[in-house]
C-alpha positions in Angstrom: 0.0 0.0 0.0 1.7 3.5 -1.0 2.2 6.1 1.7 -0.8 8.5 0.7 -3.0 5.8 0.8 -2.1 5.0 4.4 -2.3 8.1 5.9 -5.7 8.9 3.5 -7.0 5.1 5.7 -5.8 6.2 9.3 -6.9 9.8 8.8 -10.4 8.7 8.2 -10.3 5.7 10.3 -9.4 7.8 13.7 -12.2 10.2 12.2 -14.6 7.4 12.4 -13.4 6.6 15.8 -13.6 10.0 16.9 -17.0 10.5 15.2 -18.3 7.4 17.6 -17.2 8.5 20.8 -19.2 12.2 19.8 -16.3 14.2 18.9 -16.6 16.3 15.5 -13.4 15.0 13.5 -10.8 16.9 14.0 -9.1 18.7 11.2 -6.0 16.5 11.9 -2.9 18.8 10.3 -1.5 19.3 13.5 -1.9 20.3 17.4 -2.9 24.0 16.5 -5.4 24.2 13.9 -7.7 26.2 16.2 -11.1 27.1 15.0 -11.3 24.7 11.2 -12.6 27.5 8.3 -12.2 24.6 6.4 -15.4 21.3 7.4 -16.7 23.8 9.7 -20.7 25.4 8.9 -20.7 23.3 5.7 -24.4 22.0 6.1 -27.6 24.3 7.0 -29.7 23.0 10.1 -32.0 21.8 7.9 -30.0 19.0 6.1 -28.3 19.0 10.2 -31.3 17.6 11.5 -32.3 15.2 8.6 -29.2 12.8 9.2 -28.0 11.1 11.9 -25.1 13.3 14.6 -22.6 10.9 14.0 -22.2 11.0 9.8 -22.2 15.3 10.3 -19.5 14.3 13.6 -17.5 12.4 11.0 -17.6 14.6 8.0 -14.2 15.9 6.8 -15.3 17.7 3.6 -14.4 21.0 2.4 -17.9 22.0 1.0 -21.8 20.6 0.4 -22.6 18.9 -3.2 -25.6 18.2 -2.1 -26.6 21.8 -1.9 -25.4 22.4 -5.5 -25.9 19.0 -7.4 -29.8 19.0 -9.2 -30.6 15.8 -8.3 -33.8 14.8 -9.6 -36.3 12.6 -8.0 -35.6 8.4 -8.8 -32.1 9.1 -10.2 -29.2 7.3 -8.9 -26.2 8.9 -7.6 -22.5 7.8 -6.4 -20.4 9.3 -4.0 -17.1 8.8 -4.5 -15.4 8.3 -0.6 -18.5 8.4 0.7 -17.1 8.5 4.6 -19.9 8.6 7.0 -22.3 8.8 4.9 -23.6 12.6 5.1 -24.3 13.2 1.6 -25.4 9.8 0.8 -27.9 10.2 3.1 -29.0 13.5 2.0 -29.1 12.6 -1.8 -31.1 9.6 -0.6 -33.8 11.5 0.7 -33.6 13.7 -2.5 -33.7 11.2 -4.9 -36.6 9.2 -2.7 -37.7 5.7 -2.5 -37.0 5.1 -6.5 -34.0 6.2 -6.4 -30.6 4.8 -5.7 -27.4 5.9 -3.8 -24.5 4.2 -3.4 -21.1 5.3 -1.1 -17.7 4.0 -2.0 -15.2 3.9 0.6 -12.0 2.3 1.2 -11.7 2.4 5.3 -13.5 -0.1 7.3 -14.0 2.0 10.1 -16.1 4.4 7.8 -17.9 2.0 6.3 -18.9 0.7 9.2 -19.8 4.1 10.7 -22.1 5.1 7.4 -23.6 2.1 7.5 -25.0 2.3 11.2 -25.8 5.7 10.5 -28.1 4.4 7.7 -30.0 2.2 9.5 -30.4 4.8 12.7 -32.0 7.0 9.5 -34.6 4.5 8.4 -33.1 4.9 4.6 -33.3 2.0 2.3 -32.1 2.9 -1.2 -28.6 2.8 0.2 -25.7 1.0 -0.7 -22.2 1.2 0.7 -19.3 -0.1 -1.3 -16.0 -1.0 0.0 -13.8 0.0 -2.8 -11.0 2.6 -4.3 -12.5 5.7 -6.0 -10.1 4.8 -8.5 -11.8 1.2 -9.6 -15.2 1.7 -9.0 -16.8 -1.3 -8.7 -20.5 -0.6 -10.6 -20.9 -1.1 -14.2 -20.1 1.1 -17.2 -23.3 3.7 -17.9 -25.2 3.1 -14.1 -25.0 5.6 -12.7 -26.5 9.4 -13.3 -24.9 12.1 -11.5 -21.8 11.1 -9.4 -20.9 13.5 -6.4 -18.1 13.4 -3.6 -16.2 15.8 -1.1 -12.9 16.7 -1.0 -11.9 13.5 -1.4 -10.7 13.3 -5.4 -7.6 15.3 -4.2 -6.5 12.7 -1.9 -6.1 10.4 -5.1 -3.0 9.4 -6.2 -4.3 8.5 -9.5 -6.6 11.2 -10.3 -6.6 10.8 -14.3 -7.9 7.3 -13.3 -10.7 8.6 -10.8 -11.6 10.9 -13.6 -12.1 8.0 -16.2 -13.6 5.5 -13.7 -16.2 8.6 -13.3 -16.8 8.8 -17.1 -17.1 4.7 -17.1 -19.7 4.9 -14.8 -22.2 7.3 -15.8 -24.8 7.2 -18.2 -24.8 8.9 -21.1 -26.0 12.9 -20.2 -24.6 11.9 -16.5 -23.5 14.7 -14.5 -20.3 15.0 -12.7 -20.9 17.4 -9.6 -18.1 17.4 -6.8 -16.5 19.9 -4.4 -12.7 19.3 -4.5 -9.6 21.3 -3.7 -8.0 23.2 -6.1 -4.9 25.5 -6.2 -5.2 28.5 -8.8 -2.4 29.2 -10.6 0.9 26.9 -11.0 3.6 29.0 -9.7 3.0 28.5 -6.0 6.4 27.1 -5.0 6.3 23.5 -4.1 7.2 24.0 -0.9 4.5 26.4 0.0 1.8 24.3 -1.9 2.5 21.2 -0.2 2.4 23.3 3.2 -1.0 24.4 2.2 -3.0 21.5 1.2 -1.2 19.8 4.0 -3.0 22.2 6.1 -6.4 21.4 3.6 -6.9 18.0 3.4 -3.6 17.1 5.7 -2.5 14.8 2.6 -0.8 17.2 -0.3 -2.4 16.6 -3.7 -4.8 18.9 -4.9 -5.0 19.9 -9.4 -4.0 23.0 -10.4 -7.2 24.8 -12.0 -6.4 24.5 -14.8 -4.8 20.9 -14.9 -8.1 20.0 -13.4 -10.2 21.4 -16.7 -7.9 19.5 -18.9 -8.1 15.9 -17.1 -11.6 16.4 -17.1 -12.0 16.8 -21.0 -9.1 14.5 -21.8 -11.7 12.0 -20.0 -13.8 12.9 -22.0 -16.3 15.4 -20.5 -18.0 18.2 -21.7 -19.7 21.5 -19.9 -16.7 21.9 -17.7 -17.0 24.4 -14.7 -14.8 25.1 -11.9 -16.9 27.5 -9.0 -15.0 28.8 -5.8 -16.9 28.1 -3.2 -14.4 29.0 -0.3 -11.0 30.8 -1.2 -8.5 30.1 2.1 -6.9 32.5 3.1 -3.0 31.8 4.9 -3.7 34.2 7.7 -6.0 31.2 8.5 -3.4 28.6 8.5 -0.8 31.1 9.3 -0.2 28.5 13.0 0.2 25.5 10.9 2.1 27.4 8.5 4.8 29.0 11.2 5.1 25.2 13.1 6.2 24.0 9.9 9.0 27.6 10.0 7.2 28.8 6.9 5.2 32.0 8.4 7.1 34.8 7.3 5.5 37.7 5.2 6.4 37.2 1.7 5.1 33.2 2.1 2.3 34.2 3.4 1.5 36.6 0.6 2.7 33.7 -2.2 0.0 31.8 -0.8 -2.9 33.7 0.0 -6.2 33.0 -2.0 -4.5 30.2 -4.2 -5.7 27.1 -2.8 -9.8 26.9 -2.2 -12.5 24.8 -2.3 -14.4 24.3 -5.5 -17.5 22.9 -6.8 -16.4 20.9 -10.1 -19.2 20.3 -12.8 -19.0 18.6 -15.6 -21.3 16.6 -18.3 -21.1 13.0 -20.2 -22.4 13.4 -23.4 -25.1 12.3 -24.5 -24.9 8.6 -26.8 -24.0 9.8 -30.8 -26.9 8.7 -32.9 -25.9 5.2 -34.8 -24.8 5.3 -38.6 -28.3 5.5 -40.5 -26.1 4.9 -44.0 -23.6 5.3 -46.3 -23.2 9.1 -45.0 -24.4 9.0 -41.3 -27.2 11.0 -39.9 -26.6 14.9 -39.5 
């Protein structure tokens, strides 16, 4: 198993731990991360009350997709590192009784978690799948609109997430995450790494534009990239001077370039099959 991938499973297992003894998952990029303006006030007290405490306890994401993904009543939806189970449970009750939604996770612990928290919520057209975002296990063209948080930029394949998500949904599917990104591609490594260190506590996230282009190398079409919160390193700036890197001028290289974004995107819809010698207009 490759480093990332270790640190991505005890992260989120000690947050699953955590979330059962009715501590909020901590933030977990150090001993002085203070007040988190990252998976803090992410869901309204609405969608609060509608899922069990433990899956909003154990959510580490870095925005809401289920605020900003139109999902439509009896479609099926995927969430890709599906952790607790938050936002499958949300879609689920979006998508109602004839529709489907299914949570892929690699950790045990979470799995484990989500799936108590969907029984304590009475939900049946949940599935949780033990899995790697990056082989989904589901079939080509089964899935419409495929959602996750904050989790594609933990990936240490992310060309491969991208395509597995293109497999998998049906023709006219929709593509509708929150991810990290970092704008711009002249942060110095250093600084970047500090940064999403401090983000998602495992360094990873696509440059903007890099993002755009993976997605439409896939395939994709309708690409759109929307902040939804810009960090700020006067935030971060205790992380930032543990790791000796809080002086003025790195502060300033950094500020505003990494946020969190909500990522759309569009399979298209089947080509029309030959209709003779000259196909079909």
């Amino acid at each position: 198993m490759d480093a990332i991938k270790k640190a991505v499973q005890e992260k989120y297992g000690e947050a699953a731990r955590e979330a059962r003894s009715g501590a909020k998952a901590g933030c977990g990029c150090g001993s002085s991360c203070g007040p988190d303006p990252i998976t803090s006030n992410l869901y309204d007290d609405t969608q609060a009350a509608g899922v069990p405490a433990e899956a909003l306890l154990a959510s580490l994401g870095c925005g809401n997709p289920t605020a900003l993904a139109e999902l439509k009543a009896g479609e099926t939806v995927l969430d890709l590192g599906s952790g607790g189970g938050i936002d499958v449970l949300l879609s689920a009750r979006r998508v109602g009784p004839t529709g489907k939604v299914y949570g892929l996770d690699m950790t045990e612990e979470m799995l484990a978690l989500a799936r108590e928290n969907q029984a304590a919520s009475g939900l049946t057209n949940v599935e949780f799948l033990t899995g790697e975002i990056e082989r989904i296990p589901l079939p080509d063209n089964s899935v419409d609109v495929i959602i996750s948080n904050c989790v594609i930029n933990l990936s240490v394949d992310k060309d491969r997430v991208i395509a597995e998500a293109f497999r998998v949904l049906k023709p006219g599917g929709r593509f509708a995450v929150s991810d990290v990104v970092v704008r711009g591609d002249d942060v110095p490594p250093e600084l970047r790494r500090s940064m999403e260190l401090w983000v998602g506590c495992v360094a990873g996230a696509l440059e903007e534009s890099t993002y755009r282009s993976t997605l439409s190398s896939a395939g994709f079409e309708a690409i759109d990239i929307e902040p939804t919160r810009v960090f700020r390193a006067a935030d971060a700036k205790q992380f930032l001077q543990d790791a000796g890197l809080s002086d003025g001028a790195t502060l300033a290289a950094i500020d505003g370039r990494i946020m969190s974004a909500f990522v759309r995107a569009t399979k298209p819809v089947a080509l029309k099959a030959c209709c003779g010698p000259t196909c079909c207009a």
